[in-house]
Structures are given as C-alpha cells and as structure tokens.
ChimeraX commands (.cxc) that place a marker at each C-alpha (Angstrom):
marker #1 position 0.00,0.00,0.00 radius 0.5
marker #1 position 2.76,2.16,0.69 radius 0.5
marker #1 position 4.88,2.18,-2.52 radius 0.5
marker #1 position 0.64,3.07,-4.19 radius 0.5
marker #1 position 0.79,5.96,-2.04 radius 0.5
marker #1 position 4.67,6.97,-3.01 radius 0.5
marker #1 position 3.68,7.13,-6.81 radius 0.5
marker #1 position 0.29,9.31,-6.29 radius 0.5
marker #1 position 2.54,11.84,-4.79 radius 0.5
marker #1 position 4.80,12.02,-7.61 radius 0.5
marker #1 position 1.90,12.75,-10.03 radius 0.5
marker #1 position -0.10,15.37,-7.83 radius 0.5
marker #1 position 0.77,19.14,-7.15 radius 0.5
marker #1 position 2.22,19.57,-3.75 radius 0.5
marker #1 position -0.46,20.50,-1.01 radius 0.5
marker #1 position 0.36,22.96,2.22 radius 0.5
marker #1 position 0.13,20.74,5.12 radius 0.5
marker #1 position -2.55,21.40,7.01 radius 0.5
marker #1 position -2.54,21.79,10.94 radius 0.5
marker #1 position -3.73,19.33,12.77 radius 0.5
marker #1 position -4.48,19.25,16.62 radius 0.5
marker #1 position -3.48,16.42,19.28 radius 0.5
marker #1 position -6.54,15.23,19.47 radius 0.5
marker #1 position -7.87,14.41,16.06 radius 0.5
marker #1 position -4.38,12.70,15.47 radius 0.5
marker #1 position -5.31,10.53,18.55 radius 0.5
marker #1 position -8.99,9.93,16.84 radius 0.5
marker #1 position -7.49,8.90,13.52 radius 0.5
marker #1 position -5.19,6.45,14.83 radius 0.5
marker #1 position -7.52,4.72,17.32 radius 0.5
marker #1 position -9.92,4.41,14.34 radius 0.5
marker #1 position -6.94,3.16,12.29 radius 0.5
marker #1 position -5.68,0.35,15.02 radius 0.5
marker #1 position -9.64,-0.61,14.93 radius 0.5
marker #1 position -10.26,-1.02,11.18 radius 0.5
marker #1 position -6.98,-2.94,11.02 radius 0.5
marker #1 position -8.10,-5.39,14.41 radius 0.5
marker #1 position -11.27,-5.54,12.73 radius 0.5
marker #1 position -9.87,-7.05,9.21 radius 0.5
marker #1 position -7.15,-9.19,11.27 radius 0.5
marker #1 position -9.59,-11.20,13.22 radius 0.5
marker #1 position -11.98,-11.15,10.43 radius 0.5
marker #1 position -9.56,-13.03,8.12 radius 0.5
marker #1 position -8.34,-15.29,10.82 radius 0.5
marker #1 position -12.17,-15.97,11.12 radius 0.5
marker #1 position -12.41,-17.09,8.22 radius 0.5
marker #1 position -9.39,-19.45,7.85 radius 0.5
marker #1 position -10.40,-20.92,10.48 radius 0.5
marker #1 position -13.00,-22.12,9.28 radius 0.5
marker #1 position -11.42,-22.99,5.68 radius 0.5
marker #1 position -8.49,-25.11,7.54 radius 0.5
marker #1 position -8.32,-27.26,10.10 radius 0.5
marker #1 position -11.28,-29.54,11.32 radius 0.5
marker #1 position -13.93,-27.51,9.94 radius 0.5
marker #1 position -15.14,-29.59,7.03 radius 0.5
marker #1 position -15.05,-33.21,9.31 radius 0.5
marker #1 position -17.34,-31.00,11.71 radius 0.5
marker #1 position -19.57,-30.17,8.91 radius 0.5
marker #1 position -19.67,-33.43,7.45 radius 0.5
marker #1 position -20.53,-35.34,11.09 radius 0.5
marker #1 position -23.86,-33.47,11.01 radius 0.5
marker #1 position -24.42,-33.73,7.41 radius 0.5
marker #1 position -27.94,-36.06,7.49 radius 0.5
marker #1 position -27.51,-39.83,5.46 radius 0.5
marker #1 position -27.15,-39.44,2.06 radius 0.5
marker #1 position -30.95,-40.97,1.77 radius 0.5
marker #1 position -32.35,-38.50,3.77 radius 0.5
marker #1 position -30.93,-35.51,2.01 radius 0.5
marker #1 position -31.76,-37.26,-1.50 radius 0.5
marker #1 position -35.34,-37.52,0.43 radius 0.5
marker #1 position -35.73,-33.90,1.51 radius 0.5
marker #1 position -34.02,-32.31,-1.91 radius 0.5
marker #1 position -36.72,-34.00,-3.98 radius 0.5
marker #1 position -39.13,-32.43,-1.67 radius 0.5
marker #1 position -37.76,-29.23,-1.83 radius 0.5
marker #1 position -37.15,-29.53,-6.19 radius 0.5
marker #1 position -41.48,-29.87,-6.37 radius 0.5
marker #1 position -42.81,-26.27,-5.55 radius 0.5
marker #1 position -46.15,-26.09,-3.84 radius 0.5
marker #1 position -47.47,-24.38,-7.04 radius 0.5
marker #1 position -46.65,-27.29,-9.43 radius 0.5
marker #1 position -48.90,-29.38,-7.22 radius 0.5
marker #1 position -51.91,-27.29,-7.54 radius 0.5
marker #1 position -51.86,-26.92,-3.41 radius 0.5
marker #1 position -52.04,-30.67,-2.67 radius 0.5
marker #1 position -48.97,-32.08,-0.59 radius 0.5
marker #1 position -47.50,-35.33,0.95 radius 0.5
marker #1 position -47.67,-36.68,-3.08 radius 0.5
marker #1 position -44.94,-36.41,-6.21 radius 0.5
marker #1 position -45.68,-34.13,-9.22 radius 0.5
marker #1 position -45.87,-37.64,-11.47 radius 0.5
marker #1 position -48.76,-38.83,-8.89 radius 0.5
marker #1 position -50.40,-35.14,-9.39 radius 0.5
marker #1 position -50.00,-35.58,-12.79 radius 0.5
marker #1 position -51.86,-38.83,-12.92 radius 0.5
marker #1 position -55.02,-36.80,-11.60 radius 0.5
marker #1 position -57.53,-36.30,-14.28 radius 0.5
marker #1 position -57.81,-32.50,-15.30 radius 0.5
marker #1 position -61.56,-32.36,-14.76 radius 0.5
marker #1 position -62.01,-34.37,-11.38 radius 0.5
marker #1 position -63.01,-31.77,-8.47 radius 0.5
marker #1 position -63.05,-33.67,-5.37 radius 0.5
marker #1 position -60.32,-35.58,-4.43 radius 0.5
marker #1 position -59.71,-37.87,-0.98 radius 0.5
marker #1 position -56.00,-38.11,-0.87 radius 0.5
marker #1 position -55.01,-40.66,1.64 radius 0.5
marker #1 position -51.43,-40.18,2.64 radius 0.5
marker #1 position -49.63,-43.41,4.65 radius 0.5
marker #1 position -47.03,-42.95,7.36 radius 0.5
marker #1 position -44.29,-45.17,5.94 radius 0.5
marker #1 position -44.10,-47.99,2.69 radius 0.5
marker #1 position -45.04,-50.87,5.31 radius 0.5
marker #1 position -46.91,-48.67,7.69 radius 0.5
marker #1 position -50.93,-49.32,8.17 radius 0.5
marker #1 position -51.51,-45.37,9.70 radius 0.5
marker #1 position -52.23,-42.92,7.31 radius 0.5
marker #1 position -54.37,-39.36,7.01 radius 0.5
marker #1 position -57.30,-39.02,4.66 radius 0.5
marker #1 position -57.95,-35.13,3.62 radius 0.5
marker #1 position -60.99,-33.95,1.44 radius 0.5
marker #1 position -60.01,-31.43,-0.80 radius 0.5
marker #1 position -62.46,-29.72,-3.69 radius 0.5
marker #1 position -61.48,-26.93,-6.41 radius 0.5
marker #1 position -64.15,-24.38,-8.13 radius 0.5
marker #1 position -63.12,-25.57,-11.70 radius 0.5
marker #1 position -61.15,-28.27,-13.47 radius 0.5
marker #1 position -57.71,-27.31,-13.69 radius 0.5
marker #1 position -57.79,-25.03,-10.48 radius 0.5
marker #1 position -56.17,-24.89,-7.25 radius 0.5
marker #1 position -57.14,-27.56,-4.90 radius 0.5
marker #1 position -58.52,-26.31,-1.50 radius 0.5
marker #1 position -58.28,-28.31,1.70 radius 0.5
marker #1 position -61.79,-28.98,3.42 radius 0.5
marker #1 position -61.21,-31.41,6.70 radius 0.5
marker #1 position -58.60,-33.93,7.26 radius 0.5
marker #1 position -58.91,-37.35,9.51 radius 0.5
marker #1 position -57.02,-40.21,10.79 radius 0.5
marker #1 position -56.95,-42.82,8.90 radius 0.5
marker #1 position -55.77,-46.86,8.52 radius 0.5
marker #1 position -54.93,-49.13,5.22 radius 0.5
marker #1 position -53.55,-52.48,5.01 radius 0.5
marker #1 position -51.80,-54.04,7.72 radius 0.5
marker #1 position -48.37,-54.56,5.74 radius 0.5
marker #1 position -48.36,-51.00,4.21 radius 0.5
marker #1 position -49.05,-50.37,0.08 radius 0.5
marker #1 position -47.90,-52.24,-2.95 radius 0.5
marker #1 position -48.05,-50.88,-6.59 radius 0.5
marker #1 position -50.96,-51.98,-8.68 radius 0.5
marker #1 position -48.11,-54.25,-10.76 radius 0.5
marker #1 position -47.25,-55.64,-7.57 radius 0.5
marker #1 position -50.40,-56.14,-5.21 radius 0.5
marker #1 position -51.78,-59.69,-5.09 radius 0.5
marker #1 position -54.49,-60.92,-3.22 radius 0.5
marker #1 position -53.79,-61.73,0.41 radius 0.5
marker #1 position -50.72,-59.72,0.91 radius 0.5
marker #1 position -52.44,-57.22,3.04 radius 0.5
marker #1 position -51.63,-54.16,1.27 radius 0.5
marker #1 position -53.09,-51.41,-0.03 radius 0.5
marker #1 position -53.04,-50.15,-3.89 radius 0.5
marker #1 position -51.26,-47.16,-4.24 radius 0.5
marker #1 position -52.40,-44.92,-6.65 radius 0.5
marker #1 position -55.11,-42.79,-8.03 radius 0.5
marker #1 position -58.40,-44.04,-8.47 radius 0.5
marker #1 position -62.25,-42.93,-9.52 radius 0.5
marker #1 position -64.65,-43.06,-7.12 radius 0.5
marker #1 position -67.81,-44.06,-8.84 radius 0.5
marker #1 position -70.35,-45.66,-6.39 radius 0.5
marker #1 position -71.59,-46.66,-3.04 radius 0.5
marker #1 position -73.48,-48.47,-0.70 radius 0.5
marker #1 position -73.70,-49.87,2.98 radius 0.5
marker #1 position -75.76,-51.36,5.65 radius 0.5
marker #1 position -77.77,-47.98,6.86 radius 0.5
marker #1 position -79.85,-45.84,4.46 radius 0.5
marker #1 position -77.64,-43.13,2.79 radius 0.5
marker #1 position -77.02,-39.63,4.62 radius 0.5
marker #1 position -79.23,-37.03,3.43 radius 0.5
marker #1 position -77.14,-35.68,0.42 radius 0.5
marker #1 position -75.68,-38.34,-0.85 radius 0.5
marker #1 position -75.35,-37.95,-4.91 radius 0.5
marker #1 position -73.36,-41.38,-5.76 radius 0.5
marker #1 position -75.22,-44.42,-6.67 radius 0.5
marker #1 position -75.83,-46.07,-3.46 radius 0.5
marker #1 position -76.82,-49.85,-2.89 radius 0.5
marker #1 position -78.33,-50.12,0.58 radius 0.5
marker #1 position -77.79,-53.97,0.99 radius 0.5
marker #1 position -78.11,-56.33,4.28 radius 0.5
marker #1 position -75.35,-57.77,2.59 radius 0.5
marker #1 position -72.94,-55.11,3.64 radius 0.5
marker #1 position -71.73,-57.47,6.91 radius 0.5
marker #1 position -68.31,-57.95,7.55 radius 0.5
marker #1 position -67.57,-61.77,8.81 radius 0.5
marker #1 position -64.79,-62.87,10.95 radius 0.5
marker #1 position -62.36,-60.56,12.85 radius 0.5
marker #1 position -59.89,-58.21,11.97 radius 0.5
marker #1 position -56.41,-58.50,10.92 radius 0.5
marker #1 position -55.65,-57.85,14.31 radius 0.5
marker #1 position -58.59,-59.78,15.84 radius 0.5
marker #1 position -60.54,-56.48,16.58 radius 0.5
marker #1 position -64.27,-56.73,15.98 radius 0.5
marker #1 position -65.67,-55.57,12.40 radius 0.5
marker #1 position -69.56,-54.69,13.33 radius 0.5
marker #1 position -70.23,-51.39,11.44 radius 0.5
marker #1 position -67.36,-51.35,8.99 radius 0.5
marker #1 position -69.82,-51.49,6.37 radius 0.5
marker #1 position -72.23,-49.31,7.36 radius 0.5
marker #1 position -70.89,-47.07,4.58 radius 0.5
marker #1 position -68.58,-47.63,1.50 radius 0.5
marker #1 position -67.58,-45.95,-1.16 radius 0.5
marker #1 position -65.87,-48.46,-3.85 radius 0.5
marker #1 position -62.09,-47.86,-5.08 radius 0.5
marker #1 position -61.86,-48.13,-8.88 radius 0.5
marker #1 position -58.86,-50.92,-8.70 radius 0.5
marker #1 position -59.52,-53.80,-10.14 radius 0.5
marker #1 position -63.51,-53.83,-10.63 radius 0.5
marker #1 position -66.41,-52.56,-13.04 radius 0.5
marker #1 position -67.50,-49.25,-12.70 radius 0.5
marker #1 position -70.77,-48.87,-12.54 radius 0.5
marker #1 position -71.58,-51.94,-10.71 radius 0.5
marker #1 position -72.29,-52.14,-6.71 radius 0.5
marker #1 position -69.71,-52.49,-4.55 radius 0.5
marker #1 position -70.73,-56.02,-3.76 radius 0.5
marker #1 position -69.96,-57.00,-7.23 radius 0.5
marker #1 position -67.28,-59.61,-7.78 radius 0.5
marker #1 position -65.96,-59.16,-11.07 radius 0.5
marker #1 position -61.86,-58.48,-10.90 radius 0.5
marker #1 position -61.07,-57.18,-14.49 radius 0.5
marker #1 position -57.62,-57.62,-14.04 radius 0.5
marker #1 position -57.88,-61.20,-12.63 radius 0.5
marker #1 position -58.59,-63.02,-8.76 radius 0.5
marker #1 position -55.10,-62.82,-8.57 radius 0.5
marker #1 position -54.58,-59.06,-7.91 radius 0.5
marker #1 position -57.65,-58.66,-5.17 radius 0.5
marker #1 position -59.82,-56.84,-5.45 radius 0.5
marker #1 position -63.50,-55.13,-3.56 radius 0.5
marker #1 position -61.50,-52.26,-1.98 radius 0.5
marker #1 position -63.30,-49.71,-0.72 radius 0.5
marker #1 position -63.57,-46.21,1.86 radius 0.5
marker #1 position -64.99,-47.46,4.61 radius 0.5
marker #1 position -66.06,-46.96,8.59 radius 0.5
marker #1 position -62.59,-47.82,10.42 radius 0.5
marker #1 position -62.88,-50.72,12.62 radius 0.5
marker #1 position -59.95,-49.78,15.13 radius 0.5
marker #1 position -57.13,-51.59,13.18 radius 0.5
marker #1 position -55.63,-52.09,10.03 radius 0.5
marker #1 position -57.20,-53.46,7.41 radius 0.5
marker #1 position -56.60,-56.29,4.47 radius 0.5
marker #1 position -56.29,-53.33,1.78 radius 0.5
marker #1 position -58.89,-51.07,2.15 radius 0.5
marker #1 position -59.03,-47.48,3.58 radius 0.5
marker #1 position -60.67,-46.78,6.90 radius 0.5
marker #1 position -61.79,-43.35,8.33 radius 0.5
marker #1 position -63.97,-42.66,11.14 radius 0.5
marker #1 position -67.99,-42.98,10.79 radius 0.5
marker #1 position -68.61,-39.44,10.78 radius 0.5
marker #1 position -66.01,-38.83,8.27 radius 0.5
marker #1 position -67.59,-41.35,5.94 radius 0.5
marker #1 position -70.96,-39.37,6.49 radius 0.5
marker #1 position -68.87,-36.41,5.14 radius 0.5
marker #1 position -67.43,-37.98,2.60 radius 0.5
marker #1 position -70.75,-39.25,0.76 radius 0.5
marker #1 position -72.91,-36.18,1.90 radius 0.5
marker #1 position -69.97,-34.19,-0.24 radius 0.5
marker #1 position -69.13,-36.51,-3.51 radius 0.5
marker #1 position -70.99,-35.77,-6.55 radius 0.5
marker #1 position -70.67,-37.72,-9.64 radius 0.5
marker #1 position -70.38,-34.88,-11.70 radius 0.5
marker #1 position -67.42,-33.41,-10.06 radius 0.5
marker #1 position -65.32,-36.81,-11.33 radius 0.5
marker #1 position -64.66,-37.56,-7.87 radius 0.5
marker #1 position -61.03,-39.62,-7.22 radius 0.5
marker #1 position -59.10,-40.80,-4.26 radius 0.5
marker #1 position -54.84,-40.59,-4.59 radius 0.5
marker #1 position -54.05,-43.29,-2.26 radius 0.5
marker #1 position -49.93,-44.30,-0.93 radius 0.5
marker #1 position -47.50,-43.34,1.37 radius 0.5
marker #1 position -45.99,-39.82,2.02 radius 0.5
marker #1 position -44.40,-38.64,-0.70 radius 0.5
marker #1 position -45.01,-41.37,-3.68 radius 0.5
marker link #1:1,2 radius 0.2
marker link #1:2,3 radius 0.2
marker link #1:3,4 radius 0.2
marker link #1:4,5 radius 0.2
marker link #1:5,6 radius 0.2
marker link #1:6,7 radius 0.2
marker link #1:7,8 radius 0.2
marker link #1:8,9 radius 0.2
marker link #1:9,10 radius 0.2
marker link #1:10,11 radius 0.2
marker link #1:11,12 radius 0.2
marker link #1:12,13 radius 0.2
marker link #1:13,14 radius 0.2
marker link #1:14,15 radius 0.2
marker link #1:15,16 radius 0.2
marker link #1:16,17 radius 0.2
marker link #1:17,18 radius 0.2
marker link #1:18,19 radius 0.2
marker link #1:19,20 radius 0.2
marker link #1:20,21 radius 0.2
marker link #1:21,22 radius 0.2
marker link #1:22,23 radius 0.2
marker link #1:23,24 radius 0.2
marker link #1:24,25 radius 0.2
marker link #1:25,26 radius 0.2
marker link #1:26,27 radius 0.2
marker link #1:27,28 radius 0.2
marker link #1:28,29 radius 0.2
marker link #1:29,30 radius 0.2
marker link #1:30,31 radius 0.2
marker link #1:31,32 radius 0.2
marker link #1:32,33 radius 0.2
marker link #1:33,34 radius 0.2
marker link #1:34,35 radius 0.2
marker link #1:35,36 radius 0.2
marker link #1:36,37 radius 0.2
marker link #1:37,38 radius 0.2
marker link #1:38,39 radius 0.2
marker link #1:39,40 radius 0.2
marker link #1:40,41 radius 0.2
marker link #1:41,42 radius 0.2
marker link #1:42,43 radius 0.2
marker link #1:43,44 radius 0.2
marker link #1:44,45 radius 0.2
marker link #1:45,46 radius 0.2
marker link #1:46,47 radius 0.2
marker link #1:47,48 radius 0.2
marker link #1:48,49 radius 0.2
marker link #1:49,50 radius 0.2
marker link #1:50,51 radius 0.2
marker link #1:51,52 radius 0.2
marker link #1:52,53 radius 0.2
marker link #1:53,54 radius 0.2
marker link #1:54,55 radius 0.2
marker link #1:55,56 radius 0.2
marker link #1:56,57 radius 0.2
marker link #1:57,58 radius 0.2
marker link #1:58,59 radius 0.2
marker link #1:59,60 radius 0.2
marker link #1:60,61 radius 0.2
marker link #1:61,62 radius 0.2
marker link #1:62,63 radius 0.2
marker link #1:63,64 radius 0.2
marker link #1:64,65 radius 0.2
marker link #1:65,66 radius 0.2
marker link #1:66,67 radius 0.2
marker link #1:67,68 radius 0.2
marker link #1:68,69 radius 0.2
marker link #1:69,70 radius 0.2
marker link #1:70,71 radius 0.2
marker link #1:71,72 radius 0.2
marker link #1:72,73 radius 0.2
marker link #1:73,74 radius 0.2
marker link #1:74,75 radius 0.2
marker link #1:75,76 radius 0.2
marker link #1:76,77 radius 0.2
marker link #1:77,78 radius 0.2
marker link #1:78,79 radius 0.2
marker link #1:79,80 radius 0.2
marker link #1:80,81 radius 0.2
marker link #1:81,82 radius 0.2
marker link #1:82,83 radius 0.2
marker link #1:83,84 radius 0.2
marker link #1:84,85 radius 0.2
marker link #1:85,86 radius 0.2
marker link #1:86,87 radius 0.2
marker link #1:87,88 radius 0.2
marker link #1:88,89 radius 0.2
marker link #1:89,90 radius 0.2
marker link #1:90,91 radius 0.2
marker link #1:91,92 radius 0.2
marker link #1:92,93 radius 0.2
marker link #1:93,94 radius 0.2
marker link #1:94,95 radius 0.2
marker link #1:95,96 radius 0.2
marker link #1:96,97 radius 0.2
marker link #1:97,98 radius 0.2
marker link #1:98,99 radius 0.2
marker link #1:99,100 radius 0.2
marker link #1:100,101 radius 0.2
marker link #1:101,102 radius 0.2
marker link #1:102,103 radius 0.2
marker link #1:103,104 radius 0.2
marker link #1:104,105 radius 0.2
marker link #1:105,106 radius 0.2
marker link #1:106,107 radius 0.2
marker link #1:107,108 radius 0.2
marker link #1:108,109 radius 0.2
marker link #1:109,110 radius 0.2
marker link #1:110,111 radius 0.2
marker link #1:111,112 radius 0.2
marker link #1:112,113 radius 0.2
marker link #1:113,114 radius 0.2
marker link #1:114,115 radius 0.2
marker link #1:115,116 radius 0.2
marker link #1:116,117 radius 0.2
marker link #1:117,118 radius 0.2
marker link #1:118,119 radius 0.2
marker link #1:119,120 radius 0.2
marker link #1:120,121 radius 0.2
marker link #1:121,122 radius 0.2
marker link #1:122,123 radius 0.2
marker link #1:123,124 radius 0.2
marker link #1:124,125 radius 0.2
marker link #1:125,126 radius 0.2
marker link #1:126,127 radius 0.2
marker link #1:127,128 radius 0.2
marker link #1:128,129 radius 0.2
marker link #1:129,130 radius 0.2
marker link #1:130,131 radius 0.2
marker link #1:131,132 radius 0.2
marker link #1:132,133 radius 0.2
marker link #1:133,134 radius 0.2
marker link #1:134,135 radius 0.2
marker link #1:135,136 radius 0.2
marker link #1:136,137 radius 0.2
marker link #1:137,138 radius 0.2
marker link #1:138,139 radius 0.2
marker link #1:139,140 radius 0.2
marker link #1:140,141 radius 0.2
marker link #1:141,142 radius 0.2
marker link #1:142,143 radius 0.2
marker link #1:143,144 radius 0.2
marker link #1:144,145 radius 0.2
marker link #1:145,146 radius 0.2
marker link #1:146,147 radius 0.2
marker link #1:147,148 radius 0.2
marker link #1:148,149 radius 0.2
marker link #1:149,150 radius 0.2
marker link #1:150,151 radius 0.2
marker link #1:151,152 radius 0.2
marker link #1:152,153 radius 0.2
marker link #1:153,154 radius 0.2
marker link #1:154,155 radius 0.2
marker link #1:155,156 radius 0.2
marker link #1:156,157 radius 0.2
marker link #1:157,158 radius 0.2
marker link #1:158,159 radius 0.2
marker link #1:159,160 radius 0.2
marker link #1:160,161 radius 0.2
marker link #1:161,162 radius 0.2
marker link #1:162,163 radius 0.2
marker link #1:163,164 radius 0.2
marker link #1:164,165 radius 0.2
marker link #1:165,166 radius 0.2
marker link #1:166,167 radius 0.2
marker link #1:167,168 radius 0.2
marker link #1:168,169 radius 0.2
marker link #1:169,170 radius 0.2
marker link #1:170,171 radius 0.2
marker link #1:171,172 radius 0.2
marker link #1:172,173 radius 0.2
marker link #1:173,174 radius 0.2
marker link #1:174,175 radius 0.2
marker link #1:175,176 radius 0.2
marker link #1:176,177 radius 0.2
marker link #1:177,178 radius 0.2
marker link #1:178,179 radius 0.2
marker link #1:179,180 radius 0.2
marker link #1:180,181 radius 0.2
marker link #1:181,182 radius 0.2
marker link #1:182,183 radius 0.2
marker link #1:183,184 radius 0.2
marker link #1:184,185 radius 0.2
marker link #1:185,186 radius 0.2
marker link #1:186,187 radius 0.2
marker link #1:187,188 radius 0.2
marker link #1:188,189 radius 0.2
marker link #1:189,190 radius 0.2
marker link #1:190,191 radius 0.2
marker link #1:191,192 radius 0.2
marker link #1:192,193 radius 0.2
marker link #1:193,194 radius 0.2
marker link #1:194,195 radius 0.2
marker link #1:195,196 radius 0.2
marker link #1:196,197 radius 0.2
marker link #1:197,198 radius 0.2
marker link #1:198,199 radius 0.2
marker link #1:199,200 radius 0.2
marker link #1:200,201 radius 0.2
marker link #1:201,202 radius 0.2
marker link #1:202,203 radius 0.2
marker link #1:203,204 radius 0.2
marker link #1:204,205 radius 0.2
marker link #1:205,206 radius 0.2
marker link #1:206,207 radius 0.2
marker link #1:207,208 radius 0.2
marker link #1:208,209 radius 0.2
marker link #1:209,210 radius 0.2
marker link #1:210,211 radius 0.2
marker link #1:211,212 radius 0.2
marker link #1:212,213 radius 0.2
marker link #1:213,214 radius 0.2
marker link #1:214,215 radius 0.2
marker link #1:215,216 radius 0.2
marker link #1:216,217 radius 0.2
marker link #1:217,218 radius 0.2
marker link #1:218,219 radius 0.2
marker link #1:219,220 radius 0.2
marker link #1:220,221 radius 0.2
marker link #1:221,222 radius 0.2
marker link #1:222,223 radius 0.2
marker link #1:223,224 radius 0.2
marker link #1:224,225 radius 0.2
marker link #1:225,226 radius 0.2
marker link #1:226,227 radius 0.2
marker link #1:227,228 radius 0.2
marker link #1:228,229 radius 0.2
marker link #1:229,230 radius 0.2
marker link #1:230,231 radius 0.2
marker link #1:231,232 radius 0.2
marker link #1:232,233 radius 0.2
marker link #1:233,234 radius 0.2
marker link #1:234,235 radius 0.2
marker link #1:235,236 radius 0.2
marker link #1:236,237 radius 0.2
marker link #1:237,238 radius 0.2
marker link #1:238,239 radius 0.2
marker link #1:239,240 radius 0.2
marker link #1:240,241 radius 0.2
marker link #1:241,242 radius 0.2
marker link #1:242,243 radius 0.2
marker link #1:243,244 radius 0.2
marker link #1:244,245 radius 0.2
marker link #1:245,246 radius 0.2
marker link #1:246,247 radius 0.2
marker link #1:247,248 radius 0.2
marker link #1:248,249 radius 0.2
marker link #1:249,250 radius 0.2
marker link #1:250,251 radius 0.2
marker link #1:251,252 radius 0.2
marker link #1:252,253 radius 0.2
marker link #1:253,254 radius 0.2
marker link #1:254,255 radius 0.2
marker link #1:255,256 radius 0.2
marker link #1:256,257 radius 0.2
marker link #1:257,258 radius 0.2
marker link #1:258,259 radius 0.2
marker link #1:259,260 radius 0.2
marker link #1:260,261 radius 0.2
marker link #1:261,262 radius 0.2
marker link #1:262,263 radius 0.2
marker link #1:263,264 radius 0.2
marker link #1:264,265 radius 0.2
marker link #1:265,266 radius 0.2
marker link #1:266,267 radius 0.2
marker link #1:267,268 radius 0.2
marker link #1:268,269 radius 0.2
marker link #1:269,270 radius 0.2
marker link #1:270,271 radius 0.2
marker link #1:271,272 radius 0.2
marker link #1:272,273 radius 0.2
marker link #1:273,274 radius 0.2
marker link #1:274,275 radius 0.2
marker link #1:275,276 radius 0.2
marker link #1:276,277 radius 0.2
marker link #1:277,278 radius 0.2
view
C-alpha cells in the first residue's frame, strides 16, 4: 500500500500541510488500530474455518445421504406445481384427471406402515387450485401399500395410486345428500375378525368403492376383478374398525358421512391413495 501511495505523490501538485491538533491525530489512529483489528480477526475468522477440522465437523452433522436425496426431492417440487395438494410427487399429481373436483388423498405414514391421514379437498373448476376442506385419521392395510403391478391378493396391502370413485353403498340408508349411486344392501356385513382380531360390526355401514380392479358402474358387492382373482380386489372407503385393514381405507364414521354427503358424480370424484411422498 505504501509504494501506491509513493507514486500518487509524484503525479499530484504539492499540497500545504494542514494543521492538525493532538486530538484528532489521537482519533485517527484509534480508528486506524480498529479497522486494522477488525480485518485481522476477520480473516483469521475465516481461515479458520477454511483449515483445520472444519469440514469433518460439517460433514458429522451432514444427514444420510438418503435422507438428504429424500428432503431435496421435496424441496425440487414447488407447492405451485402441485396445484396446493402435498405429501404426493408431481408424477402422482399428474396422474389426476384435469376435470375431477373432489379428491380424498389418503397419505400413509411409511411404505409398510398401516396409519395414514385421509384429507378432502375440492377446487371451483377443473384445472384449479385444490382447496383443503377437513382432514382425519386414517388406517390401510396391515403390511403397508404395494403398486398396482405388484399387489396380489392376500398380501395385506393397499393399492397405491389414483383411483375414480364411482359408487356406493352400505348397511344404513344413505345420509341425506348423498349424490353417488348407493346400494343399501343387508349384505354389507363384515364376517370374521380383523387382521388384528378387533371386531368388524359397522365397517360397512358405509362404502364408497375404489376403482382398482372392478367394473364401474356396478355395486360395490360386485365380484368381477377385471384384471384377474389374482390381484384382489373389492377395496373400498370405509367406517374404520380400530385396526388395520386387508387393503382397504378406513376413516372414522362421521367422516364417511362427510365424505358421501360431499361426492358428486359430476365433479369426477377420485381418491390418490400411498404413502408420504409417492
């Protein structure tokens, strides 16, 4: 800096010193000895933290390498790109048909988890913003979800995916309001226990059939499996039963009451079924 300041004063005109008193000399310096503590602990600051130990530090509390791949594909899907749903991927938003809605997504705790969370979400128009209505606990099958290509009967799972939701039925009359075909049916008894030897009495009391692997159109109580015995098949919405279940979705009674006093078939109702995140 000094030999800078040696060849400015061989270019400019020579100035008359000007007096200065004791005590603005003693203000200058002190404010020079500052500036230059200042920038020396500043530097050594920072090579601190460029040397040493620093980066092992860092990298100790670095999270797995699976959970940061986890939380950076979060982070990659803005909230906007799914149209204000979450817990889901933009290629399972994308699998949502443009003109459905109403839409029950049903978001699972884990891949081989039987707790989930079933939220009822509508939008003015197709193509709009989805808007949450009411959320509730929820349970699926007792060994988590499987992908349609994977899911065979018995396995306990629950089809992840998205799916039309095209009629009902149950035990008791419908709730006032209800706009899907509903098949009131004594038939709508579950036998046996559950998975977890929990009584079944009322699980059917209201259903609302899942579009995998069955004939639209037909009452839930139909039979027919499309796509063969071999994947399963009768999976439905319906009154939770205080444990998991063999691949269907439970949710509380009043929730089911909800569910059918709010569906109309010409909103192209759906439900977007799997764990968090798929």
């Amino acid at each position: 800096m000094s030999k800078h300041r040696r060849a400015r004063s061989r270019t400019r005109t020579p100035a008359r010193p000007r007096k200065t008193s004791g005590s603005s000399r003693r203000v200058v310096l002190a404010a020079t000895l500052g500036l230059v503590t200042f920038a020396a602990g500043w530097v050594y600051t920072v090579d601190q933290k460029a040397v040493g130990s620093a980066p092992q530090a860092w990298a100790d509390h670095r999270p797995p390498a699976a959970d940061r791949a986890a939380r950076d594909a979060h982070r990659d899907i803005p909230r906007d790109a799914l149209q204000g749903l979450t817990g889901i991927s933009e290629q399972t938003r994308a699998q949502i048909p443009a003109e459905s809605r109403q839409l029950v997504l049903v978001t699972g705790k884990a891949p081989d988890s039987s707790e989930s969370t079933a939220t009822l979400y509508t939008r003015p128009a197709a193509g709009a913003d989805w808007a949450r209505a009411e959320s509730w606990p929820a349970r699926n099958g007792a060994k988590g979800w499987s992908t349609t290509a994977e899911r065979t009967y018995g396995d306990l799972t629950s089809p992840q995916g998205v799916f039309a939701l095209t009629e009902a039925g149950g035990l008791l009359a419908p709730p006032p309001g209800t706009r899907l075909p509903y098949d009131k049916d004594r038939a709508f008894v579950a036998s046996g226990r559950g998975v977890n030897g929990e009584s079944l009495a009322g699980s059917f009391d209201y259903v609302v059939a899942i579009d995998f692997n069955r004939r639209p159109g037909r009452s839930p109580l139909d039979q027919a499996k499309p796509e063969g015995e071999e994947k399963g098949g009768n999976i439905w919405l319906h009154v939770d039963h205080d444990g998991p279940s063999q691949g269907c979705v439970g949710i509380p009674k009043e929730a089911m009451k909800k569910v059918l006093e709010t569906l109309d078939p010409a909103a192209k109702p759906v439900i977007v079924m799997g764990p968090e995140g798929f």
